[in-house]
C-alpha positions in Angstrom: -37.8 189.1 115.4 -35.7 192.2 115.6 -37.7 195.4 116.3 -37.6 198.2 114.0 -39.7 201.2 115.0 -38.8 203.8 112.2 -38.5 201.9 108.4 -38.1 203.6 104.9 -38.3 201.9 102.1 -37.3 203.8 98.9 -38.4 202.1 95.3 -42.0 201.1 97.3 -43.9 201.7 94.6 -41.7 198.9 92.2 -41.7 195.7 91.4 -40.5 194.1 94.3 -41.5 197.5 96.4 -45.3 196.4 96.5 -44.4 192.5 97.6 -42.2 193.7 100.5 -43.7 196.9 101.8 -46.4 194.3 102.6 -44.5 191.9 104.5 -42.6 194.4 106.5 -46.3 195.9 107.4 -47.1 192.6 108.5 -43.8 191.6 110.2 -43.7 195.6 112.0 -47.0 196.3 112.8 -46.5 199.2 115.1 -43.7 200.4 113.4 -44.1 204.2 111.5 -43.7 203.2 108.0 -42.6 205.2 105.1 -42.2 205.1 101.3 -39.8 207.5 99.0 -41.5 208.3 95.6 -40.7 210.2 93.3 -42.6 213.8 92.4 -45.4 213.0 90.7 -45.2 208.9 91.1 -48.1 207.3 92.1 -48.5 203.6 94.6 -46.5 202.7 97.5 -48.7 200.2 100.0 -51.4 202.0 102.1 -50.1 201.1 105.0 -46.6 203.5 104.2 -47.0 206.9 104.6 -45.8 208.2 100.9 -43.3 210.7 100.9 -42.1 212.6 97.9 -38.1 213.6 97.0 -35.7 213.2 94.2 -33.2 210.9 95.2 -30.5 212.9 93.7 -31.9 216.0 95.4 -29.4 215.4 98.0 -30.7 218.7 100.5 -34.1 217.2 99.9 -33.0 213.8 100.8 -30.7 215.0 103.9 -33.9 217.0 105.3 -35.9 213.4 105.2 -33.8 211.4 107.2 -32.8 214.2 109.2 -36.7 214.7 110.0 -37.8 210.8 110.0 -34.6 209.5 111.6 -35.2 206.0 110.6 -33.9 202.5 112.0 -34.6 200.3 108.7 -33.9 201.6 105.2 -34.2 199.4 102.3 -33.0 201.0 99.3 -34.7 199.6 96.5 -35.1 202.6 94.2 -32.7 202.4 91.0 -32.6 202.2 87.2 -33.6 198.5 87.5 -33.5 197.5 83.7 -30.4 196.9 82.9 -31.4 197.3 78.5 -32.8 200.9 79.6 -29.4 201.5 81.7 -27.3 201.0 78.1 -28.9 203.4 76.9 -29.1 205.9 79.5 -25.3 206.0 81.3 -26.0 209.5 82.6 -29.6 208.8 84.3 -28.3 205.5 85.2 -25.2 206.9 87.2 -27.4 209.7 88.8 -29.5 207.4 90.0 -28.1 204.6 90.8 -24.7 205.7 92.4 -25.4 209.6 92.9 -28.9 208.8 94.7 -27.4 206.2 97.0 -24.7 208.0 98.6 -26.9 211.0 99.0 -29.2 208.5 100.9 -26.0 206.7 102.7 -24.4 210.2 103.3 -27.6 211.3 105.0 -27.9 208.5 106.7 -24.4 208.8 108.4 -25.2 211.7 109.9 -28.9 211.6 111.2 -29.3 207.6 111.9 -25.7 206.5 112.1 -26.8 203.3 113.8 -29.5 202.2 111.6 -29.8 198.8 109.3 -29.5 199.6 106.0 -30.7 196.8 103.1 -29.4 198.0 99.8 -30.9 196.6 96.8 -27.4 195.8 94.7 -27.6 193.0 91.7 -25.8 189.7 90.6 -24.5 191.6 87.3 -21.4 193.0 89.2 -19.9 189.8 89.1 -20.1 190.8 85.8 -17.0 189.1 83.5 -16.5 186.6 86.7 -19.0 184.5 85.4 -17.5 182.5 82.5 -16.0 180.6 85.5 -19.3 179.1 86.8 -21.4 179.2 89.5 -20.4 182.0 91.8 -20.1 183.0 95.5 -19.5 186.3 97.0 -15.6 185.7 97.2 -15.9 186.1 92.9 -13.6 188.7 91.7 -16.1 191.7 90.8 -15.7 192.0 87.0 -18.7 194.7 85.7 -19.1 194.9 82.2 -21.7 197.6 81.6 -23.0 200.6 83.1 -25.4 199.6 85.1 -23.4 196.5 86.8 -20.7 199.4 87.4 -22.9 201.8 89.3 -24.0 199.4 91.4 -20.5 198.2 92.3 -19.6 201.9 93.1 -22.9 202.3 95.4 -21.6 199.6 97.0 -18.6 200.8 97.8 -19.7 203.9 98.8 -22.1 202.7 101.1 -19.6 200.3 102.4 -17.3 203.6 103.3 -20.4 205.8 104.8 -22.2 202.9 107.6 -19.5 200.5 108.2 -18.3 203.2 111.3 -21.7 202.6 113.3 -24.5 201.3 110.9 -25.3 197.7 110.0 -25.2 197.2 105.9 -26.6 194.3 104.5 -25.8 194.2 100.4 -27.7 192.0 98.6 -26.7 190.7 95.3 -30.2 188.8 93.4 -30.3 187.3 90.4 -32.9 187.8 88.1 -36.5 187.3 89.4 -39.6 187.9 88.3 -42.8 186.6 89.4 -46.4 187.8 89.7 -46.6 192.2 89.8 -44.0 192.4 87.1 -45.1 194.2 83.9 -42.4 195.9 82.7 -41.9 194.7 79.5 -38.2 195.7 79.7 -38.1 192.6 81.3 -37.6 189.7 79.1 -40.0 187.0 81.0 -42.5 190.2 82.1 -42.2 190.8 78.2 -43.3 187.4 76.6 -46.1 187.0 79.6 -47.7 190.3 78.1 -47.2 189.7 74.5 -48.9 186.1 75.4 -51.9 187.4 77.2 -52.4 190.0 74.4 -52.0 187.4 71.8 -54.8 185.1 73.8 -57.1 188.2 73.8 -57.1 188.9 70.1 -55.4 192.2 71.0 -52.1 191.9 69.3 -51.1 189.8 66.3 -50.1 186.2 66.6 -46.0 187.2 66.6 -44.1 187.3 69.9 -40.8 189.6 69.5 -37.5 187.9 71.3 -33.9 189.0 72.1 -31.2 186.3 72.3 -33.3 183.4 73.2 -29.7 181.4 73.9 -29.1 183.0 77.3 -29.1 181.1 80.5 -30.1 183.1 83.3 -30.8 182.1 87.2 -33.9 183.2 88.2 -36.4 183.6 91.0 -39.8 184.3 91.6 -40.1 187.7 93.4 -42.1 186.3 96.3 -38.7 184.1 97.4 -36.3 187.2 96.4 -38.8 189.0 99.0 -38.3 186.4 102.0 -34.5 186.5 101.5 -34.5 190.1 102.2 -37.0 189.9 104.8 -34.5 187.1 107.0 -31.5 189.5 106.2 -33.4 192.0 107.8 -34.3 190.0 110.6 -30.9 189.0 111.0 -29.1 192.1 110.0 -28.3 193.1 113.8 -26.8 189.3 114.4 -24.7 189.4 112.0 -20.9 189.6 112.4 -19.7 192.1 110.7 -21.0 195.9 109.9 -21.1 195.4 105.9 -22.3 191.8 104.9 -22.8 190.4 101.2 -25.2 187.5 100.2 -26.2 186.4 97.0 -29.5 185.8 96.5 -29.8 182.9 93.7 -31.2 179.0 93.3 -28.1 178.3 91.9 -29.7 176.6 88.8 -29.3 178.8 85.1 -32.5 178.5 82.6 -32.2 179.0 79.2 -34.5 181.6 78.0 -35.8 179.5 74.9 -36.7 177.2 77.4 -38.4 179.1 79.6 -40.5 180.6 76.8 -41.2 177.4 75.8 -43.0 176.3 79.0 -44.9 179.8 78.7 -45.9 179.1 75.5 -47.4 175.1 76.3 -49.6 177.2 78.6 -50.6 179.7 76.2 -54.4 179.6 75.1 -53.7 180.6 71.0 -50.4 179.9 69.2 -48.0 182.3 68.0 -44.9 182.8 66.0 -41.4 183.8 67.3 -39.6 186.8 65.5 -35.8 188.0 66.9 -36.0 191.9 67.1 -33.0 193.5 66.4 -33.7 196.1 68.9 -33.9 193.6 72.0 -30.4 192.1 71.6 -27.7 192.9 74.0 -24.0 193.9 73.0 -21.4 191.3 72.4 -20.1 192.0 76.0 -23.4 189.8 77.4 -22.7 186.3 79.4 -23.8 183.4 78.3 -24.5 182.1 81.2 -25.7 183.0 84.7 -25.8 181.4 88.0 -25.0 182.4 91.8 -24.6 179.9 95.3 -26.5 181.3 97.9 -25.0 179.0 100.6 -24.3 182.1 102.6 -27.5 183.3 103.0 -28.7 179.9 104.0 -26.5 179.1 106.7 -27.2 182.3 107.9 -30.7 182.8 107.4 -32.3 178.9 106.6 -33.4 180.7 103.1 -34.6 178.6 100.4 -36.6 179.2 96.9 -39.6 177.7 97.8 -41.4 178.5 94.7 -40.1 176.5 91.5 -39.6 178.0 87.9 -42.9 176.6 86.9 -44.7 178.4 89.8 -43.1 181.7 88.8 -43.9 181.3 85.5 -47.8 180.5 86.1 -48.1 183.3 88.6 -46.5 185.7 85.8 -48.9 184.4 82.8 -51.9 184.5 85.1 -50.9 188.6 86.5 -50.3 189.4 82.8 -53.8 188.1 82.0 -55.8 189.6 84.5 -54.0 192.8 83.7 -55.4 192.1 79.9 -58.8 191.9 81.9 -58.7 195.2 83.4 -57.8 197.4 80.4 -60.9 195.5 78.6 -62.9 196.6 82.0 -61.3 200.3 81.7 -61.9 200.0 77.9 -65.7 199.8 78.3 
C-alpha cells in the first residue's frame, strides 16, 4: 500500500466523510490525520485532528496547507445536493468551484507533489446521457449549476497539480447507503419518512418527486473502497490527472426502488407527488456510468447489491428514529 504520512480530508464530517476518514485511519495508521470543518461544524472521526477554515477563505486556506504541508488530500467538501444547488447558484459556485481552487491553488505552492482525490460527480456528463451508458471519453454536457461548477473545479484543478501533483477525479453516481440522513436526498428521504411513519410519528403519507427517474446507484460503503484503491494506486498511475467513474453500470427506477422500501416497511402508507420536490424539465431520464476503467485499474467492484443498500438505509433511518425517542425522554 502506498505510504501517505500527512492526509487532509475536507468534507470529513459528511456523508461519505465519516465512512472514509475511518478507512484511511485504518489503512494509515501512523499517518498525522486531519479534517477541514467548517466554523462552528461539529463531527469529523476521532482519530482526525479537526481543523476549522472557510473554504473560500482562501488566506485562511493557504495558511493550512502551508502549515500542514500534506501528501494526501481528499476533497470532499461541496454543495452536495444537487435540488439545494438550484436554488442556491451563488453559494453553490463559491463553494464548489471558488473553494477548490483556493484548496488546489494552495496546494500548488506548499505540497506541489502531493496526491490529490477530488470528490467531482457523474452529473457533468450531464446532456451526454440520452446516449446511454457512459465512459469517461462522454462529451461533458452540464445542464445545471451544480453539474457546471464541478466541471469548472475540475478543470481548474486539472491546470493547478498536473505540473508536479498526482490528481485523481472521480466521477460517482449516486450512492447512498447506511449514515445518509439528509432528506435532500431522495432514497435518504423515503427511508426517514418510512421510519417516522413505523413509529407513529408522522402521518401515513410519504411525499415523492418524479418517481419515473432511473438513476445508478451505489451503496456508500463501495463508493468508499473505489476511492480508497484510487488512492492506493494514485502514484501508479500513468498520467498526473486521471478520471474514473465510479458506477455499477445498472440504472434503477426510483418507483422501484421505493417500492422494495416500502415491502420492508412495518405500517403502510400512501404516496403523494409534492410539487416542491420535482426537478426542472432539463432533468435526464435516465442515468448510468461503465466503470471498466476503474476496474482494470484498480480490481474495484460493488460488492454490496441495491437490496443491501437499501436495508442498511431503512435500518440507520430507524435507529435514528430510536435515538430522538431516547433524547425525547
Amino acid at each position: 500500500m502506498a505510504a501517505f504520512e500527512r492526509i487532509l480530508v475536507t468534507g470529513g464530517a459528511g456523508f461519505v466523510g465519516g465512512h472514509l476518514c475511518a478507512a484511511l485511519a485504518a489503512a494509515y495508521p501512523q499517518a498525522t490525520r486531519a479534517v477541514l470543518l467548517r466554523p462552528g461544524e461539529r463531527g469529523g472521526h476521532p482519530a482526525f485532528e479537526a481543523t476549522a477554515a472557510d473554504l473560500t477563505d482562501e488566506p485562511a486556506i493557504d495558511a493550512l496547507i502551508a502549515r500542514f504541508r500534506p501528501d494526501l488530500v481528499v476533497h470532499l467538501a461541496g454543495q452536495a445536493s444537487l435540488g439545494q444547488a438550484l436554488h442556491a447558484a451563488e453559494t453553490t459556485w463559491r463553494v464548489n468551484f471558488h473553494g477548490a481552487f483556493a484548496l488546489g491553488a494552495a496546494i500548488a505552492r506548499h505540497a506541489p507533489e502531493a496526491v490529490m482525490l477530488f470528490a467531482s460527480s457523474a452529473t457533468v456528463y450531464g446532456a451526454s446521457f440520452r446516449d446511454g451508458v457512459l465512459t469517461e471519453e462522454a462529451p461533458l454536457r452540464p445542464l445545471d449549476v451544480y453539474s457546471r461548477s464541478k466541471v469548472a473545479a475540475e478543470s481548474a484543478l486539472s491546470d493547478l497539480l498536473a505540473a508536479k501533483g498526482r490528481l485523481v477525479v472521480a466521477r460517482p453516481v449516486n450512492h447512498s447507503g447506511p449514515g445518509q440522513r439528509n432528506r435532500n436526498f431522495a432514497l435518504a428521504s423515503f427511508a426517514a419518512q418510512i421510519a417516522a411513519i413505523e413509529t407513529g410519528r408522522a402521518e401515513p403519507r410519504l411525499m415523492v418527486g418524479d418517481l419515473s427517474k432511473a438513476r445508478d446507484f451505489l451503496d456508500v460503503r463501495d463508493v468508499v473502497d473505489a476511492y480508497m484503491r484510487l488512492i492506493e494506486k494514485a502514484r501508479d498511475l500513468p498520467a498526473s490527472v486521471s478520471i474514473f467513474n465510479i458506477a455499477s453500470g445498472t440504472a434503477h427506477r426510483l418507483e422501484a426502488l421505493l417500492d422494495r422500501l416500502r415491502r420492508r416497511a412495518k405500517a403502510q402508507f400512501a404516496i403523494e407527488v409534492d410539487p416542491a420536490l420535482l426537478r426542472p424539465e432539463s432533468d435526464i431520464a435516465s442515468v448510468a456510468c461503465d466503470a471498466t476503467r476503474l476496474t482494470e485499474a484498480t480490481g474495484w467492484r460493488p460488492r454490496h447489491d441495491i437490496d443491501d443498500m437499501l436495508q442498511a438505509l431503512l435500518d440507520d433511518a430507524r435507529a435514528a428514529q430510536a435515538q430522538a425517542a431516547t433524547a425525547a425522554l
